[in-house]
N, C-alpha and C positions, 0 to 999 in steps of 0.2 A: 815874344817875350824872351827868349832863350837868345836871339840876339843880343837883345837891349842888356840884359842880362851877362854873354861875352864878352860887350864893350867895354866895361870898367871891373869887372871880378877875373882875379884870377884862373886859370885852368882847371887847380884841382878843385874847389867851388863849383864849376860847372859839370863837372864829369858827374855830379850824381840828376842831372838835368839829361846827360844824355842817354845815360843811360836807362830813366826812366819812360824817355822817348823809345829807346830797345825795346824795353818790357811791351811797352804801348802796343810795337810793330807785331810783337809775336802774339800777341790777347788776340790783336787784331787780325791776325794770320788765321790761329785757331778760331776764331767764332766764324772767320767765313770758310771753314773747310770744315766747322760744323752747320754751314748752313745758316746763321744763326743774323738775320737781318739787323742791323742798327739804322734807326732814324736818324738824321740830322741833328733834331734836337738833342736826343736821349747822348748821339756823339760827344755834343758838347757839355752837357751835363748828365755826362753816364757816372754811373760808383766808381771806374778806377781816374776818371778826368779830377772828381772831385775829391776823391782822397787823396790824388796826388796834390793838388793844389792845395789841400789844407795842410799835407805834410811842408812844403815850401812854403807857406804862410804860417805856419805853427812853428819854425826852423827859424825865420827871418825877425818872427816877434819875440822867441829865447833869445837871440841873438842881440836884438836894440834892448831887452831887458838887463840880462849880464853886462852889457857896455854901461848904462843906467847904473846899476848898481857896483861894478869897477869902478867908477867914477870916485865911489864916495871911501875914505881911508878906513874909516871905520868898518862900514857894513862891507866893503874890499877884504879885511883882515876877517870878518865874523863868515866870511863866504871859504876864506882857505881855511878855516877850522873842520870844515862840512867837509871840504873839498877831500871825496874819497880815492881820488888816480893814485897818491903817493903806496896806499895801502895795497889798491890794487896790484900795480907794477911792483912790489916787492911779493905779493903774495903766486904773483902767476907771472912774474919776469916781464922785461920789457918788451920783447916782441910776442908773446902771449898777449899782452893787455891789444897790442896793436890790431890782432889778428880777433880779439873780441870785437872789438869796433867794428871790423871788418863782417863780423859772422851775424851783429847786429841790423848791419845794412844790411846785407844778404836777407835778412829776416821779414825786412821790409818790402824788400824788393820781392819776393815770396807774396809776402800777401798782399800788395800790391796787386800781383799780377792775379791772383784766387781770385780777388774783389771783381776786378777787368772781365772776368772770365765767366763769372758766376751768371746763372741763367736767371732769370726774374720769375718769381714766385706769383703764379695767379691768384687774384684775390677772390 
């Protein structure tokens, strides 16, 4: 996917693919130097596979929505009324507001990695 994916999207679009594939490497570092066996299956659909995948499917379907709704002048104009960046970057500067974004990913990327990591609960 992460191919097909580099083929037609820009670099900075991908860099949060690979770096999720990072995260991947290190869950997957720590649960074998804790021992901690993963099946095949559970691999493929473990906690951090599929919450990643819903975050890049929850990202891609904002994304075809906001274009939908850019689309139309109206609900375009009633979206920059809502639209809170102006207020933010005046209230915490513009490279502030940047390094939010930033601190957000991080945030993800965090618990991301917890989810990856997290031991399973016997029932």
């Amino acid at each position: 996917m992460s191919f097909a994916i580099g083929l037609y999207l820009p670099l900075s679009t991908t860099l949060p693919i690979f770096i999720g594939g990072a995260i991947r490497g290190v869950a997957e570092w720590k649960n074998k130097k804790r021992n901690v066996h993963v099946s095949s299956e559970e691999e493929d659909l473990g906690k951090g596979n599929l919450f990643a995948t819903g975050l890049v499917a929850g990202g891609a379907v904002a994304g075809v929505i906001v274009a939908f709704l850019s689309a139309s002048d109206p609900i375009s104009r009633g979206l920059a009324k809502v639209n809170t960046e102006h207020g933010i970057t005046e209230s915490l500067g513009g490279e502030a507001y940047k390094w939010l974004g930033v601190a957000f990913f991080a945030l993800m990327g965090f618990v991301l990695y917890r989810v990856a990591i997290a031991r399973k609960k016997n029932s």
